[in-house]
C-alpha positions in Angstrom: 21.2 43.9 38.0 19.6 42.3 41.1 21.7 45.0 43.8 21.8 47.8 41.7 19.4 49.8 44.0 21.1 48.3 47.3 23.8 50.9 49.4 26.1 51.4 48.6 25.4 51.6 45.2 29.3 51.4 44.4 30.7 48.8 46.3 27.2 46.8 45.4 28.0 47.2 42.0 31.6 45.9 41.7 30.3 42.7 44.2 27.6 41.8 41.5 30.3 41.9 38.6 32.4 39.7 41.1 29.3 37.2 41.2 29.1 37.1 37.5 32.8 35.7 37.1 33.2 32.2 38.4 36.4 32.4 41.4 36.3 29.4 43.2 39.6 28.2 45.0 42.1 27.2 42.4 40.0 28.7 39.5 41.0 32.1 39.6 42.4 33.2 36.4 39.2 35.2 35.0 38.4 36.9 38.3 42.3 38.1 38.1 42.2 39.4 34.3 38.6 40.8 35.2 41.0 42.9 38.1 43.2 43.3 35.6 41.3 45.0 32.9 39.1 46.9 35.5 42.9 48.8 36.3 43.9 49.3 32.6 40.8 51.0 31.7 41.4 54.0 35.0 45.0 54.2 33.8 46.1 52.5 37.5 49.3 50.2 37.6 48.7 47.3 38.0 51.2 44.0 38.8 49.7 40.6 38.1 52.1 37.2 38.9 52.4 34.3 37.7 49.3 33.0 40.8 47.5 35.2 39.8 47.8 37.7 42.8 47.1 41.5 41.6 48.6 44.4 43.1 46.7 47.3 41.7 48.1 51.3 42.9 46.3 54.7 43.0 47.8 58.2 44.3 46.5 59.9 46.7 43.7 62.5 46.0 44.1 66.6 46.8 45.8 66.4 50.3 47.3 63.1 50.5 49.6 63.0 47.4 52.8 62.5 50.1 51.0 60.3 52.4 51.9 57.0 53.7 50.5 54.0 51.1 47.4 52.5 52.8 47.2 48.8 51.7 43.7 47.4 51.3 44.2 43.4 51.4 41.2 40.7 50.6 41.7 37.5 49.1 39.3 36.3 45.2 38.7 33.0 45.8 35.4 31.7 47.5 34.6 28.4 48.9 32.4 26.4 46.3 29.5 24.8 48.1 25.9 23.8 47.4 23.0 22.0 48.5 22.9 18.3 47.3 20.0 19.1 44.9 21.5 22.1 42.8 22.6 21.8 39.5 25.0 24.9 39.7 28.2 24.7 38.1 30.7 26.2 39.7 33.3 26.2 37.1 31.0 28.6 34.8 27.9 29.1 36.1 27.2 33.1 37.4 25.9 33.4 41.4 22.5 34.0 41.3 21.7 36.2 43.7 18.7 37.9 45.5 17.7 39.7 48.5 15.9 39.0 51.3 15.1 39.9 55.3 17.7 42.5 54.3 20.7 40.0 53.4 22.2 39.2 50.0 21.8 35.7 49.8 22.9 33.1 46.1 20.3 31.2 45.7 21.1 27.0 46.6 24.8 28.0 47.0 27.9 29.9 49.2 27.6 33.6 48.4 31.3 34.5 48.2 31.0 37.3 50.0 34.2 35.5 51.7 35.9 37.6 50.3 33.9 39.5 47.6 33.0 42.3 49.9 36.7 43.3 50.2 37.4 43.0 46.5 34.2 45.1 45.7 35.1 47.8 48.4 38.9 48.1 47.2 37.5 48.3 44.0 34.9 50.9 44.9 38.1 52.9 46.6 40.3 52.7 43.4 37.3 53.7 41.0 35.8 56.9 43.2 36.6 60.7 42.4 35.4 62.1 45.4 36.5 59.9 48.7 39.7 61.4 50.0 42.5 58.7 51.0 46.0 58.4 50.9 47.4 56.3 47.8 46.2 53.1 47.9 47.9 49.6 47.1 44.8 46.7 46.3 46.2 43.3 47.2 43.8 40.8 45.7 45.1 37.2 46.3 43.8 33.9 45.6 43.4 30.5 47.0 43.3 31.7 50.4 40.3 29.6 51.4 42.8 26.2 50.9 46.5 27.2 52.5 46.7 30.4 51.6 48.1 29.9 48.4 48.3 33.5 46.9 49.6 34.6 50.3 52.5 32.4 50.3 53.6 33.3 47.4 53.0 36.8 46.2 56.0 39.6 46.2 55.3 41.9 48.6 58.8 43.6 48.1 56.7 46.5 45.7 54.7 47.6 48.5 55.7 51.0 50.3 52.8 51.4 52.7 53.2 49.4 56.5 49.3 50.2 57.3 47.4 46.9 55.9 43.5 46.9 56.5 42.2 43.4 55.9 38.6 43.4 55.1 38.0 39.0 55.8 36.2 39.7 59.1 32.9 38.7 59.1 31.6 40.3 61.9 31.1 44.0 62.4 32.3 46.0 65.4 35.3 43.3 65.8 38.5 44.7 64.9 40.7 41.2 64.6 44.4 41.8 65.7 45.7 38.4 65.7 44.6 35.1 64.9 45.7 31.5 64.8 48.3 29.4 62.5 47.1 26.1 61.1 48.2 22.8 59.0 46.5 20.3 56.8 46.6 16.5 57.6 46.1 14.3 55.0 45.4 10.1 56.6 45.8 7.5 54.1 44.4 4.1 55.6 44.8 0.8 53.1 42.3 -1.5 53.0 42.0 -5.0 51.5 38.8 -6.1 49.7 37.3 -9.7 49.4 33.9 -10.6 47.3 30.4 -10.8 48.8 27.0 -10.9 48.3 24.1 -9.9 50.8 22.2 -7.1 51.3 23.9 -3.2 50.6 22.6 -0.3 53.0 23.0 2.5 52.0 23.4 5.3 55.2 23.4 9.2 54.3 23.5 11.8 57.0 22.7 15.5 55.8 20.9 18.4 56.6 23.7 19.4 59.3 24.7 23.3 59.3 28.3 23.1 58.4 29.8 26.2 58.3 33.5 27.3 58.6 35.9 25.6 60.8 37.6 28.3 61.9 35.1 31.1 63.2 32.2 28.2 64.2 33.8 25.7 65.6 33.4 26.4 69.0 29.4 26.1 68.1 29.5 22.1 68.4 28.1 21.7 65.0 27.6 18.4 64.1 30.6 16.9 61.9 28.8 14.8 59.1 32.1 12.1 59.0 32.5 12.2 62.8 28.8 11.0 63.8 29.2 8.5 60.5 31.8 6.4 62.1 30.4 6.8 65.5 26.8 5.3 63.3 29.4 2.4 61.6 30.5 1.6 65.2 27.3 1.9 66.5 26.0 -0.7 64.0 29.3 -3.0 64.1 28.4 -3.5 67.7 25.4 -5.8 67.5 25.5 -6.7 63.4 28.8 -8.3 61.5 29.3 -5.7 58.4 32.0 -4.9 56.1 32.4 -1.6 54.3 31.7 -0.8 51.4 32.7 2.9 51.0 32.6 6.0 53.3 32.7 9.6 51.9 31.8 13.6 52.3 33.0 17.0 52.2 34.6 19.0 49.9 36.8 21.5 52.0 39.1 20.6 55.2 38.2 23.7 56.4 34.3 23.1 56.3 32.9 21.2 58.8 31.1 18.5 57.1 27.2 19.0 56.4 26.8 15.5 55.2 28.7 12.4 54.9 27.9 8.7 53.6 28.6 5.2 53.4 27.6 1.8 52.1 28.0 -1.4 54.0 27.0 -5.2 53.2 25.3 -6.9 56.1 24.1 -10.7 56.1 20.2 -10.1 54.3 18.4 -11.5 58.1 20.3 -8.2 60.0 19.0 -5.7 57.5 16.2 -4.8 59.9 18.6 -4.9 63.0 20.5 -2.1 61.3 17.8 -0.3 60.3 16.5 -0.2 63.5 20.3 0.9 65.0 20.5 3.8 62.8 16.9 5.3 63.6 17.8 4.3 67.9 21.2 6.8 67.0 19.0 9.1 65.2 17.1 9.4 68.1 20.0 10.1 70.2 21.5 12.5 68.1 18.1 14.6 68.1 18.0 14.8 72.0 21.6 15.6 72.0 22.0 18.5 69.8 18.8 20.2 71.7 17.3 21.3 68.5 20.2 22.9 67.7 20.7 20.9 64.2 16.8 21.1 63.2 17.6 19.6 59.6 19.6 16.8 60.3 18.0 13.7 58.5 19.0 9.9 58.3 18.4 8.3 54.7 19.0 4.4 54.9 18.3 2.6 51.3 18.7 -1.4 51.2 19.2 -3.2 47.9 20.0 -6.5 47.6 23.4 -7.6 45.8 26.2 -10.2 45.2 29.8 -10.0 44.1 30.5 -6.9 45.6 33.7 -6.0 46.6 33.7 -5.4 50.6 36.7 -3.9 52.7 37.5 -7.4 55.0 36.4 -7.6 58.3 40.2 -6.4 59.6 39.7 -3.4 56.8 36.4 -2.2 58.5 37.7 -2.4 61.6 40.6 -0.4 61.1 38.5 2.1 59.0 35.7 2.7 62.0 38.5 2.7 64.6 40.0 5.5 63.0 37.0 7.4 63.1 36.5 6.8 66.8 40.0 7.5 68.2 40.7 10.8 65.5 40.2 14.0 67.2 37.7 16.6 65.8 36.3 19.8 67.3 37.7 22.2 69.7 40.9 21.0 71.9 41.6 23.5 74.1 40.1 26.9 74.8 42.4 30.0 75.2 43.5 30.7 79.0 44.1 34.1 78.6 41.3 35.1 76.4 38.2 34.1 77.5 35.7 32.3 75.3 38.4 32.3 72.3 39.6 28.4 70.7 42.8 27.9 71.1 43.4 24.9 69.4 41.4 23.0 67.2 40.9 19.9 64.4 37.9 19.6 62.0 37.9 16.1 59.9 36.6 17.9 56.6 37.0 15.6 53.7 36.5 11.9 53.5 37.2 9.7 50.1 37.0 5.9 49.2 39.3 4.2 46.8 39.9 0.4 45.8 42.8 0.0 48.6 42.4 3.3 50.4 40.2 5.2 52.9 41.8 9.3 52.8 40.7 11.7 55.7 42.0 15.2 55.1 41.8 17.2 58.5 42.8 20.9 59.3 44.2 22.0 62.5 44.5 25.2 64.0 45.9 26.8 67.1 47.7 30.0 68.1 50.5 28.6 69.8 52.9 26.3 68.1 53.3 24.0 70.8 50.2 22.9 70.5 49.9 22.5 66.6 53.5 20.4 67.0 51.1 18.2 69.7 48.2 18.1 67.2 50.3 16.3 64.5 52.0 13.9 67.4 48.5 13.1 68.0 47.5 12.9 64.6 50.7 10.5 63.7 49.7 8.2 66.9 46.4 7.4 65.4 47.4 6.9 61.8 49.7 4.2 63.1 47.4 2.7 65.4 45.2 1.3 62.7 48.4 1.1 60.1 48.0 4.4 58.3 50.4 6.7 56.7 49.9 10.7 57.8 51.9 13.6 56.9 51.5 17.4 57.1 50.2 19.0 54.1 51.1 22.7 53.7 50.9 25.0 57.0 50.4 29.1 57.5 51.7 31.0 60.9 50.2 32.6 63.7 49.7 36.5 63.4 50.8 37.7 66.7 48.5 40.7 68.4 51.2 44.2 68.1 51.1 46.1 71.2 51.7 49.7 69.9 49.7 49.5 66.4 49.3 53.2 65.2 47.0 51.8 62.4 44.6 50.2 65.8 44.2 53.2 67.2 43.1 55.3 64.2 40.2 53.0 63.7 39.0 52.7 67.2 38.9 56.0 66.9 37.2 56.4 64.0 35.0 53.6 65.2 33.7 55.7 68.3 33.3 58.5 66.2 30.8 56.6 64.0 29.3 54.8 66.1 29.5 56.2 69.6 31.3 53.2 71.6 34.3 51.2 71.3 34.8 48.3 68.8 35.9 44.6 70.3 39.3 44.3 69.9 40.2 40.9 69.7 42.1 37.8 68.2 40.5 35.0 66.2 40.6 31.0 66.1 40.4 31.4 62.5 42.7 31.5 59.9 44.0 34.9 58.0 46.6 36.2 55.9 48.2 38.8 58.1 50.2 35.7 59.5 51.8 35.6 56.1 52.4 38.9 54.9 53.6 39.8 58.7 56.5 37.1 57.8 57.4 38.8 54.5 57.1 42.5 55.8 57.9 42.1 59.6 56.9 45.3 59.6 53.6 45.8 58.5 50.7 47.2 61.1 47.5 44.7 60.4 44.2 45.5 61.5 41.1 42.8 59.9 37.4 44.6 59.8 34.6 43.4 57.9 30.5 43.5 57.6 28.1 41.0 59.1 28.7 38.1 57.5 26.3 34.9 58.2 27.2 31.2 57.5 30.1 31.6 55.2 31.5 28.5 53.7 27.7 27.4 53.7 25.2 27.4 51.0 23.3 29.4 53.9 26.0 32.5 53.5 24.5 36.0 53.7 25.5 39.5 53.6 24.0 41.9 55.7 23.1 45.0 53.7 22.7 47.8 56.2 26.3 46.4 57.8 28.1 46.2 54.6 26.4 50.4 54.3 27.7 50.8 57.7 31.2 49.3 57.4 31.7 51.4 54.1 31.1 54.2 55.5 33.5 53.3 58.5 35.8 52.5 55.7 36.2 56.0 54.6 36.6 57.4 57.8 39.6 55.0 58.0 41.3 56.4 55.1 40.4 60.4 55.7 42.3 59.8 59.0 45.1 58.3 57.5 46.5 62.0 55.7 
């Protein structure tokens, strides 16, 4: 075992077990059953639905028995990302992990430590002899990381606790109260194909940082498909070319690392191009003030004939969309200051034989604005003759003013730690929003370690966080008699 000598030895454990199951989004059945068998042999109940969501119950220890249920809520899937050279398989191939700098890093590939550390901890809860707590109700859900999935549709009605700690923060010190509501928005753009012959370039931009639209958005990362069409109309500008294909990204709710696309261009302009791409390159460089050090430009030529080319109106339609669609943050909150409001990331990009799909994800924390987002959205579909339509949706979670459940663990914070957590709202998506509609009721507070670059093959776990968070954890519950 890689962690086995990491603390806290517990909640390390059940995270390396988690690591040796694949649980990416939508393939979640044998990280459930391994929830499930991990309650059958301590003799907990356990409720497992047709999803695959897992409800798993302990009593209270000596002290607590007639407490108030906590509920411990953290989500099994993780986003599935890796660097363009890997070989990993996602579907059955084990994390491999390894320490370093004091993080927990897997190597070429996301950690899932979005949201492994709350499984592991919950886990680490219902297996312990010796940490006092009220009884406990594990929520596990799955496919959070792509609409929220599990959330939707898991019966909370079994559930007698109102207290709900969420543990899909990813930065320590932050107690998250609220956070924004989202949609998906799937483009569909036909194109019409005619036969060519010239020369084929082939343009790939990578090396960007990515990372999750949500909680690094307001960075300015660059968006692989966004500065691809901005390249295409670059190019289209000074050289007559038809496309071929444009694609990238994996997750609407990644911001796009990398992005590519393969034009045909008349065999005398190939050097023109060439030379467009490395002037944007350039630009881009100066731009981002070293703030995107990796970010590379790969052009490949290769001469061809009887290739099937979008027509020139098919290319232009294409590229204008990519201008005109909105991508990045909107509006910034007037209340809150330095918190997104409302935001769009263009995360997935695929090429048929008569289409060009865009699948976006926008967020906000007012519903106004999200209602203005797909007005927006709908305008530019239609302006290059494109069909759009909302694809699934979650709700805002609205801050509570009198949360009992807030003030026990900014008290237990100052205790620990000898100052007062941030307690705050994010731009990012959670499923408080969700549950809050089943169980208006419910008092949600989300918590979590230092997180780095989630939904990146960069992601990383601070160790001495995850120690200190734990340890906060338990505090929590020792309050909660």
């Amino acid at each position: 075992m890689v962690l086995e000598n990491l603390e806290p030895k517990e909640v390390f454990r059940f995270f390396e077990e988690i690591c040796q199951v694949p649980h990416g989004t939508f393939d979640t059945k044998r990280i459930s059953d391994y929830c499930v068998a991990f309650a059958k042999e301590r003799g907990l109940a356990c409720i497992q639905d047709e999803t695959n969501n897992i409800i798993i119950s302990k009593p209270g220890t000596v002290g607590y028995e007639n407490s108030e249920p906590v509920i411990i809520q953290g989500h099994m899937d993780m986003v599935c990302e890796k660097r363009p050279e890997s070989n990993h398989d996602f579907k059955k191939d084990p994390l491999e992990l390894y320490v370093e700098d004091g993080y927990v890093k897997a190597k070429d590939t996301t950690l899932g430590g979005d949201d492994g550390i709350a499984v592991a901890m919950a886990l680490a809860i219902l297996d312990s002899k010796d940490i006092p707590h009220p009884p406990i109700e594990a929520v596990f859900t799955v496919d959070e990381e792509i609409g929220m999935g599990g959330a939707e549709n898991i019966d909370l009605s079994v559930l007698k606790g109102k207290k709900l700690i969420n543990i899909d923060s990813e930065e320590e010190g932050i107690l998250t109260v609220g956070c924004a509501g989202g949609f998906g928005y799937n483009t569909e753009i036909p194109v019409t194909r005619e036969n060519a012959e010239g020369e084929k370039i082939s343009i790939r931009i990578h090396g960007l940082l990515g990372g999750h639209s949500g909680a690094e958005i307001h960075k300015q990362r660059g968006n692989g498909h966004k500065m691809m069409g901005r390249l295409l109309n670059h190019v289209s500008l000074e050289t007559d070319i038809r496309l071929i294909s444009i694609a990238g990204g994996t997750k609407n709710n990644v911001i796009s690392s990398e992005c590519k696309a393969e034009i045909l261009v008349a065999k005398e302009d190939a050097d023109k191009v060439k030379a467009s791409v490395a002037e944007l390159k350039a630009t881009w460089d100066k731009e981002f003030l070293g703030k995107e050090p990796g970010l590379t430009v790969d052009v490949e030529e290769e001469s061809v004939s009887g290739v099937a080319v979008m027509n020139a109106e098919s290319t232009k339609r294409v590229i204008t969309y990519f201008i005109i669609c909105p991508n990045g943050v909107q509006c910034y909150d007037r209340e809150l200051e330095g918190l997104v409001e409302t935001s769009l990331n263009l995360g997935i990009v695929e090429t048929t034989k008569d289409i060009v799909k865009l699948e976006s994800l926008v967020r906000s924390s007012m519903e106004s604005k999200k209602a203005d987002m797909k007005e927006i959205l709908d305008t530019c579909a239609q302006v290059v003759g494109a069909s759009g339509k909302v694809q699934g949706g979650y709700p805002a979670w609205e801050y509570k003013v009198d949360s009992e459940l807030r003030k026990v663990m900014v008290e237990t914070f100052v205790e620990q730690y000898g100052k007062e957590p941030v307690v705050s709202t994010i731009h990012a998506g959670l499923e408080c929003g969700l549950f809050l509609g089943k169980k208006p009721d419910l008092d949600c507070v989300s918590m979590g370690p230092d997180l780095l670059d989630i939904h990146s093959f960069n992601e990383k776990l601070d160790i001495a966080s995850t120690q200190r968070t734990w340890e906060y954890l338990k505090g929590i519950l020792a309050k909660l008699k």
